[in-house]
SEGU-224649 format. One record per residue (C-alpha): residue number from 1; residue in three letters; x, y, z. Coordinates in pm, 1 decimal. Example, Ala and Ser with C-alpha at 12.3 -4.5 7.8 and 13.67 -1.06 7.14 Angstrom:
# residues 2
1|ala|1230.0|-450.0|780.0
2|ser|1367.0|-106.0|714.0
END
This chain:
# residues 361
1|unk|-5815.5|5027.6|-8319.7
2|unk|-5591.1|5169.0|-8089.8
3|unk|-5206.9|5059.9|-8076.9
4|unk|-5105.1|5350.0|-7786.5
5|unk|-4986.4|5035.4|-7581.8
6|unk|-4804.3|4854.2|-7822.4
7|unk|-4490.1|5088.6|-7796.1
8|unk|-4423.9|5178.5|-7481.1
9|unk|-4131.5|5060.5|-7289.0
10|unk|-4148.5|4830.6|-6982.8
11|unk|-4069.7|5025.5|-6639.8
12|unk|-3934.4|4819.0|-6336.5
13|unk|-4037.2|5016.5|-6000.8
14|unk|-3875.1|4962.5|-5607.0
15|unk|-4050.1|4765.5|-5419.0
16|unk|-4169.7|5089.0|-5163.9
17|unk|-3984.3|5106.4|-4893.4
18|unk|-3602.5|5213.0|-4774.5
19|unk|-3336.8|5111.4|-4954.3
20|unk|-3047.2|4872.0|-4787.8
21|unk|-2759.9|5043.6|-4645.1
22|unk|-2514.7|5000.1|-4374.9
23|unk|-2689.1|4923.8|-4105.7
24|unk|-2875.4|4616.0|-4330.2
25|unk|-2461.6|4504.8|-4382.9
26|unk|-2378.3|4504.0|-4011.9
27|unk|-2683.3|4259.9|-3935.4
28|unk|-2582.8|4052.1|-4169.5
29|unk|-2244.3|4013.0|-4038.0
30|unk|-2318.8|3990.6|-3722.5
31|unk|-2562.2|3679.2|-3810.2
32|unk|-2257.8|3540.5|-4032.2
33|unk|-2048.8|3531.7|-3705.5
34|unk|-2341.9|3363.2|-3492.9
35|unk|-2398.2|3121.9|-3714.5
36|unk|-2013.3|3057.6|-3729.8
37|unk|-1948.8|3062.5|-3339.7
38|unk|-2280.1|2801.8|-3340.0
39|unk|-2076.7|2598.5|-3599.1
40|unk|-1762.3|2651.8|-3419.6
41|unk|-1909.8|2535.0|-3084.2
42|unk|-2098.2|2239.1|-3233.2
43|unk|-1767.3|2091.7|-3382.8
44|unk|-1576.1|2129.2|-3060.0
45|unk|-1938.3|1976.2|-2903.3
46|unk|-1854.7|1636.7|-3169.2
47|unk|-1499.4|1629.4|-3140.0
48|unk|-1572.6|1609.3|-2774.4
49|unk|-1793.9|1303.9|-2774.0
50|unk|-1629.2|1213.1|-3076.5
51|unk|-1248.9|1144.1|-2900.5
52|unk|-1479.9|1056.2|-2546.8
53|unk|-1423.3|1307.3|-2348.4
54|unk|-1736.8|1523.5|-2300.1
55|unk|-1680.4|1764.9|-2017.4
56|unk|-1933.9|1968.6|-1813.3
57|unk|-1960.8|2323.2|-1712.0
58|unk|-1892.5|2489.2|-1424.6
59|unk|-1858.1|2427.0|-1011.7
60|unk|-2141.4|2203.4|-1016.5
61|unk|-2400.1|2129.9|-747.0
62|unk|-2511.9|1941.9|-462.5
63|unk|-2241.8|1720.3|-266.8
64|unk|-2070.9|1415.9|-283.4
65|unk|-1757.1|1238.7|-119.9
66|unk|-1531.8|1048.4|-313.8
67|unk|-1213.8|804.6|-196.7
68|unk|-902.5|795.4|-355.0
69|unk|-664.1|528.1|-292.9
70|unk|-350.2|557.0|-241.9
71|unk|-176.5|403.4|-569.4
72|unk|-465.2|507.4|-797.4
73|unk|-290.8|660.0|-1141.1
74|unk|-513.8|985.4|-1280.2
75|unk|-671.3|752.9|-1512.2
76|unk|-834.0|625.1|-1182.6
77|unk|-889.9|912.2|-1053.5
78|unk|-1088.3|994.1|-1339.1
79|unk|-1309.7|674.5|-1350.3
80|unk|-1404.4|730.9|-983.7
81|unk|-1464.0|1073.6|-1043.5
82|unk|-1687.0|986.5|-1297.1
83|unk|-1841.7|702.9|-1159.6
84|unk|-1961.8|911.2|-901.9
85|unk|-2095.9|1192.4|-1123.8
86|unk|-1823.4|1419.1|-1059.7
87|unk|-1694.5|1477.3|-1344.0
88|unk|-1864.7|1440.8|-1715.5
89|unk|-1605.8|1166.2|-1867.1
90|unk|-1221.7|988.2|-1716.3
91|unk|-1087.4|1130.1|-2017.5
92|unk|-1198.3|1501.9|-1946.2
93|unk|-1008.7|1473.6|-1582.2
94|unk|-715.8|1322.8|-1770.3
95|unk|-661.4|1628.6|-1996.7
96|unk|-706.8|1877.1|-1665.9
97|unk|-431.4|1725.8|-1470.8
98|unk|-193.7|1677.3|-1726.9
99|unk|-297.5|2058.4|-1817.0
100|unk|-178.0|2171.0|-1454.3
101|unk|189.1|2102.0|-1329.4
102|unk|20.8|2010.7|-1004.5
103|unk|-205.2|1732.7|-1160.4
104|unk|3.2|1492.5|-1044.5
105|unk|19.8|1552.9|-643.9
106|unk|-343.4|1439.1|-559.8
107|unk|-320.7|1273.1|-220.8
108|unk|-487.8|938.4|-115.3
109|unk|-831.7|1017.7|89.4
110|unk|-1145.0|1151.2|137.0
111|unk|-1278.9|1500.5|-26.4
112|unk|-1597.2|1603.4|-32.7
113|unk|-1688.8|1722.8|-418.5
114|unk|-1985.2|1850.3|-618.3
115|unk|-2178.2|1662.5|-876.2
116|unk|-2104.3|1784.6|-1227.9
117|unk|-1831.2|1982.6|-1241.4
118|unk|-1594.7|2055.4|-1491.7
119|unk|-1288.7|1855.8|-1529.5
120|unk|-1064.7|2158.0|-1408.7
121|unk|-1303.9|2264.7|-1126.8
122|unk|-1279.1|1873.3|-1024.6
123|unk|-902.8|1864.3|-990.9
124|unk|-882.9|2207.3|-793.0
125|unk|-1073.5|2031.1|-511.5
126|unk|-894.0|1747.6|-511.9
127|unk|-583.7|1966.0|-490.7
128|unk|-738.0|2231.9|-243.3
129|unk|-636.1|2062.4|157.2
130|unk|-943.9|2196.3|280.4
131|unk|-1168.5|1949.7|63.1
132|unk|-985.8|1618.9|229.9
133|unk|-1228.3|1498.5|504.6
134|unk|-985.2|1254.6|617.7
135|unk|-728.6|954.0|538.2
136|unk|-878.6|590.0|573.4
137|unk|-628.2|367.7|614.2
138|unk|-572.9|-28.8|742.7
139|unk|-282.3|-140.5|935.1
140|unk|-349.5|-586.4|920.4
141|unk|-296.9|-792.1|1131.2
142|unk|70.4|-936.0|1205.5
143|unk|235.9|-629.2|1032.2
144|unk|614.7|-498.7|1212.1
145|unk|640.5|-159.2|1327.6
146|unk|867.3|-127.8|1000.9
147|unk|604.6|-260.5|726.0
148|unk|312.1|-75.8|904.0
149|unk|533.0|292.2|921.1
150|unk|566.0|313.4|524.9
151|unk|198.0|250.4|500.0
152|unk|99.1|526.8|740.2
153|unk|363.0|719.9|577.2
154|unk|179.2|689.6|259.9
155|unk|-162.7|743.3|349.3
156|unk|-146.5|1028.9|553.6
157|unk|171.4|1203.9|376.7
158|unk|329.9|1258.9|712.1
159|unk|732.2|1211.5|685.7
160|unk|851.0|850.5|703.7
161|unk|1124.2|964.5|915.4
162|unk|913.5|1163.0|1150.0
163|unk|738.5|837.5|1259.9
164|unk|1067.8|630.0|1233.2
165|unk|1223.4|862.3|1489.6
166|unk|896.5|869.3|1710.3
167|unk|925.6|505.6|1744.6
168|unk|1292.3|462.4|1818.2
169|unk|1223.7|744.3|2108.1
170|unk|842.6|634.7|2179.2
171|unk|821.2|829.5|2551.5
172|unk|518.8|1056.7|2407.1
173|unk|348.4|760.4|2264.7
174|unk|156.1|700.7|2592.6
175|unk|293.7|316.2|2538.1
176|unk|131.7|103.3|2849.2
177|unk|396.8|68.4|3144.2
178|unk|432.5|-292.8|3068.4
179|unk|598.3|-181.9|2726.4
180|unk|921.1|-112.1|2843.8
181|unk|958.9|169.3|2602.8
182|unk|862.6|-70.1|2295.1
183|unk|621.3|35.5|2040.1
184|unk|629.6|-306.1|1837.5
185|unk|290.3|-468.6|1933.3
186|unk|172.2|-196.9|2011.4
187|unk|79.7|-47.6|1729.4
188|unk|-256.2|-180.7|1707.8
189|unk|-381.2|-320.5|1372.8
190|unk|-744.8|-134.4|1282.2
191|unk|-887.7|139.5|1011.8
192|unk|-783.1|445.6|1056.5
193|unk|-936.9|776.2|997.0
194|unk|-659.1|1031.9|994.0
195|unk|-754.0|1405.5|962.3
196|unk|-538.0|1604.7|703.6
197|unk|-236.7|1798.6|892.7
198|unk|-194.9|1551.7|1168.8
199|unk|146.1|1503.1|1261.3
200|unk|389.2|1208.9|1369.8
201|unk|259.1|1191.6|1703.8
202|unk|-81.6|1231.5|1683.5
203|unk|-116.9|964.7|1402.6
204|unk|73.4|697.3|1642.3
205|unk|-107.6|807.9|1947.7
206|unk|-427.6|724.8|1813.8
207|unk|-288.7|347.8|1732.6
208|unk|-195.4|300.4|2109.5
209|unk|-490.7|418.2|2241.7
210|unk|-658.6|153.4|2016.4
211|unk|-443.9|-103.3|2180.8
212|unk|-543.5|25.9|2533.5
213|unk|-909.7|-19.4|2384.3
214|unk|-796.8|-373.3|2286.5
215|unk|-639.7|-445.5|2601.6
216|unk|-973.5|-304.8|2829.0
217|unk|-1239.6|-534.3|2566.4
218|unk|-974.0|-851.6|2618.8
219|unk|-898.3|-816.7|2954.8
220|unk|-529.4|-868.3|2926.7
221|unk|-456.7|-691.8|3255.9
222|unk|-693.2|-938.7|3465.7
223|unk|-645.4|-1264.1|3252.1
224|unk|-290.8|-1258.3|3196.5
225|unk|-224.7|-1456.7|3557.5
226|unk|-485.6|-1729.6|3435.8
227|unk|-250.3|-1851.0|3236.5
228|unk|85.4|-1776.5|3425.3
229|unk|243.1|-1537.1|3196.9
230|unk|230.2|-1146.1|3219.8
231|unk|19.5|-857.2|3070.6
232|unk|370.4|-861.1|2881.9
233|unk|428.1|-1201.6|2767.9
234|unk|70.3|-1253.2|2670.0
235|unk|139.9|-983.6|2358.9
236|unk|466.1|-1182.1|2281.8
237|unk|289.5|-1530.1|2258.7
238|unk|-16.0|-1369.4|2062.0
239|unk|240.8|-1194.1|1818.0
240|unk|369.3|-1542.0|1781.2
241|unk|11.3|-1699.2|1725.6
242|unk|-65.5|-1411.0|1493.5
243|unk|250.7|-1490.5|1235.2
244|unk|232.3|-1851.3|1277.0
245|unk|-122.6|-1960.2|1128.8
246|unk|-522.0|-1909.1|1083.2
247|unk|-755.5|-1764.9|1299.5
248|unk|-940.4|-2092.8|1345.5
249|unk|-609.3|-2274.8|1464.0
250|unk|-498.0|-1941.0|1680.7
251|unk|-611.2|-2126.7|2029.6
252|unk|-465.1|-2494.1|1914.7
253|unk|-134.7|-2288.2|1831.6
254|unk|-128.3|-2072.9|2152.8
255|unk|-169.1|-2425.8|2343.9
256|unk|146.2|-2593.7|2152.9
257|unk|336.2|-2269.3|2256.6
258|unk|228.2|-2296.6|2612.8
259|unk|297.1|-2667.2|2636.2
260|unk|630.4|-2622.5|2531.2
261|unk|733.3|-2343.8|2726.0
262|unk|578.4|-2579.9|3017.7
263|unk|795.7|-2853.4|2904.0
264|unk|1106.0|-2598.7|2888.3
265|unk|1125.7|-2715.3|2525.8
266|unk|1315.2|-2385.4|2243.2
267|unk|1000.1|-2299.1|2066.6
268|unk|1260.4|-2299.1|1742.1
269|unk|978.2|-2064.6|1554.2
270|unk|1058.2|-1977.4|1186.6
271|unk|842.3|-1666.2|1264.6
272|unk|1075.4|-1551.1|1570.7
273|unk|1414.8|-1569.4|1301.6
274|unk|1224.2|-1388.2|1057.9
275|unk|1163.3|-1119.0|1269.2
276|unk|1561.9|-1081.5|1296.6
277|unk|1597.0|-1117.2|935.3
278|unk|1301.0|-889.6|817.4
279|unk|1180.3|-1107.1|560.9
280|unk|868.7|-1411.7|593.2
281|unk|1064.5|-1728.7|480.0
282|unk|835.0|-2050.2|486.2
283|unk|1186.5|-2272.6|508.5
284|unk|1509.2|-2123.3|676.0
285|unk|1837.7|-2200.9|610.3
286|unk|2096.1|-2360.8|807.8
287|unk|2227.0|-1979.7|781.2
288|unk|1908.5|-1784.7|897.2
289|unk|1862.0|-2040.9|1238.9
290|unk|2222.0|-1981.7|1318.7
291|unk|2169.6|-1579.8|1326.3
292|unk|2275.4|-1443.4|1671.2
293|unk|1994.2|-1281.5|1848.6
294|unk|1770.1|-1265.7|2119.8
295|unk|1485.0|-1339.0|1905.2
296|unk|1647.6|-1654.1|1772.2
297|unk|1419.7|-1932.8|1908.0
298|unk|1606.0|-2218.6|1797.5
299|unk|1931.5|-2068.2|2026.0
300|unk|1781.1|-1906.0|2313.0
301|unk|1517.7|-2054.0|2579.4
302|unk|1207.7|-1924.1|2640.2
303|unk|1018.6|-1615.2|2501.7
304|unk|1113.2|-1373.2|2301.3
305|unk|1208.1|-1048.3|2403.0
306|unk|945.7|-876.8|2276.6
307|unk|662.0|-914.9|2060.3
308|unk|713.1|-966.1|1677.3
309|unk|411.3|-795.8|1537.2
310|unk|118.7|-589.2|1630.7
311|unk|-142.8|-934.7|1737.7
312|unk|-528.8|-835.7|1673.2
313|unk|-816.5|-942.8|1945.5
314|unk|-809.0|-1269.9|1822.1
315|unk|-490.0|-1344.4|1872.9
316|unk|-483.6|-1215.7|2231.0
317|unk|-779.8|-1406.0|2320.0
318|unk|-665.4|-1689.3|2198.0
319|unk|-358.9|-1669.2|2400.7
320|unk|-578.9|-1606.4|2721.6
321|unk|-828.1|-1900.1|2649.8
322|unk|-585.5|-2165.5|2480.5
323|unk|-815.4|-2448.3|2357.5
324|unk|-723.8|-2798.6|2561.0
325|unk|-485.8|-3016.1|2414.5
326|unk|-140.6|-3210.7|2449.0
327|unk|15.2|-3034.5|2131.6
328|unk|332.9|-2939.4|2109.4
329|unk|369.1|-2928.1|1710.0
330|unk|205.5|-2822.8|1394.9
331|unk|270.8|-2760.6|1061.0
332|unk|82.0|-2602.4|765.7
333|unk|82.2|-2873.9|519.8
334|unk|-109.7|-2696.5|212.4
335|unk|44.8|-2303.2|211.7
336|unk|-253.7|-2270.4|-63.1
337|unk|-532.4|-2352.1|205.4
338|unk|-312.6|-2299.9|522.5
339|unk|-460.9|-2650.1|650.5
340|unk|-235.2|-2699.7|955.4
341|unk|-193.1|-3009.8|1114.4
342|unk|-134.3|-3056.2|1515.2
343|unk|48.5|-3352.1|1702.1
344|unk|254.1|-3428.0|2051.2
345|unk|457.8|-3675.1|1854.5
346|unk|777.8|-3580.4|1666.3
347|unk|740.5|-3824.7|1456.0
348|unk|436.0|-3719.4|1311.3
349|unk|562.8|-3379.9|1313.2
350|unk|843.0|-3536.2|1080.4
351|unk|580.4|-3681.3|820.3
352|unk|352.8|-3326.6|852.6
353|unk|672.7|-3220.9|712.6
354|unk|713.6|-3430.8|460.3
355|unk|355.5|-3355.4|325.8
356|unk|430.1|-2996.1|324.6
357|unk|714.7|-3043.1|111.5
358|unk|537.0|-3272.1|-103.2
359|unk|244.7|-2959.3|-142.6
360|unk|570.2|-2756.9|-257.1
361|unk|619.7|-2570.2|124.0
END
């Protein structure tokens, strides 16, 4: 029997083919770094949604206008950034401004914006003048030229100063005739749309010629004699009307004032000495009615002056359609539901007091 095989040694061959070399070594490090950046860019990916604050990509598409209010902290920002699918997350924005030095200086208004957009591209819009559409801002009812200034001032950005000093020197204002070179009440209260760069004078200008608008739908000019006062005096009484109660009670309270300027009765307003004193007591002080001044109701006759706010429509027309009555008093008895009582007896008046101070007034 043959035993040729039972000797020989085992051979291992190659596989055919070529043999690795360098080229083999630089693939596999460039997969090893691949596979790394992919691990890299999945761990920033979780940390992301992991501390909630995924961000997106890029300038984004499409458009979209967002508001910002004037008073809203960055977090704010953020949520109505994201809330209109601005931005990816609040928290993204967050990081971005306080990332920039100038994250801090966006201004209250409109800007028109792109739906998902990075964080950073975000913020440079809101930054960038040329993305504000315009400032929205409301001036109420009953507001003095000084507590409706500060709130332009801070809407629009324009200098407080510059509109103080506009005011005290109004001649550019277009102010009616019948001013007498006095902006107060004239000022009208509305919403405002103010484009970005507008200056002192155009920002007030606009708020007169919403009071001439005012004055054409009321027909102060033609009315006014209807009820024997002036285009003038009209503005006072409804300034008066405007601080002193409700809309629903604005015609019973124009009639008391009318009846007692009839009657050549001191109107003795709280809201007249509060215009002296800058301040919107509900009770004065023996003090604050013995303040020397013009506007001082309890010391002079008559009118004051000038008006004491900036009245709205209904106001006005309530001073030039007075509902019928004998009236010559009222007081708000409940300051939590402004329920205000009338009467043409003082001694009624005297127990409407009482039951205001019993409601804590």
């Amino acid at each position: 029997m043959s035993q040729l095989g039972l000797g020989m040694s085992t051979v291992t061959r190659e596989p055919s083919g070529r043999r690795p070399g360098r080229g083999g070594g630089i693939a596999v490090l460039v997969a090893a770094v691949v596979v790394v950046a992919l691990i890299g860019f999945g761990l920033m990916t979780v940390v992301r949604w992991a501390t909630n604050k995924p961000d997106y990509t890029g300038s984004g598409h499409g458009r979209v206008t967002v508001q910002i209010n004037a008073g809203d902290s960055v977090t704010q920002v953020g949520e109505r950034l994201a809330s209109a699918g601005v931005v990816r997350s609040a928290g993204a924005f967050v990081d971005a401004a306080g990332n920039d030095p100038a994250g801090g200086d966006i201004r209250p208004g409109t800007y028109r914006m792109r739906l998902q957009m990075s964080a950073a591209n975000a913020l440079d819009l809101l930054l960038d003048p040329a993305s504000r559409i315009a400032s929205r801002v409301l001036i109420p009812e009953g507001l003095r030229v000084d507590q409706a200034l500060p709130i332009l001032s801070q809407a629009t950005r324009v200098q407080l100063k510059d509109l103080q000093a506009l005011v005290a020197r109004p001649a550019g204002l277009g102010l009616p005739a019948f001013a007498h070179g006095n902006a107060e009440g004239f000022l009208f209260p509305a919403t405002y749309d103010i484009d970005p760069g507008s200056d002192a004078t155009s920002v007030l200008v606009q708020m007169v010629r919403r009071f001439d608008q005012a004055e054409t739908d009321t027909g102060l000019l033609q009315r006014a004699n209807a009820v024997h006062l002036t285009p003038y005096q009209v503005l006072i009484v409804a300034s008066i009307v405007q601080a002193e109660g409700r809309t629903q009670d604005f015609p019973k309270i124009a009639r008391a004032i009318l009846n007692r300027l009839d009657r050549g009765m001191r109107l003795q307003l709280n809201s007249t000495v509060n215009y002296v004193l800058r301040n919107n007591k509900l009770n004065l002080s023996l003090t604050d009615i013995a303040v020397r001044s013009p506007y001082n109701t309890y010391l002079v006759n008559g009118l004051p002056p000038g008006p004491i706010d900036s009245p709205g429509e209904d106001a006005i027309n309530a001073v030039l359609a007075p509902a019928p009555g004998p009236w010559l008093y009222w007081v708000t008895v409940d300051p939590s539901t402004g329920l205000t009582r009338f009467t043409d007896s003082y001694a009624q008046f005297l127990q409407y007091k009482a039951e205001l101070k019993a409601n804590g007034g």
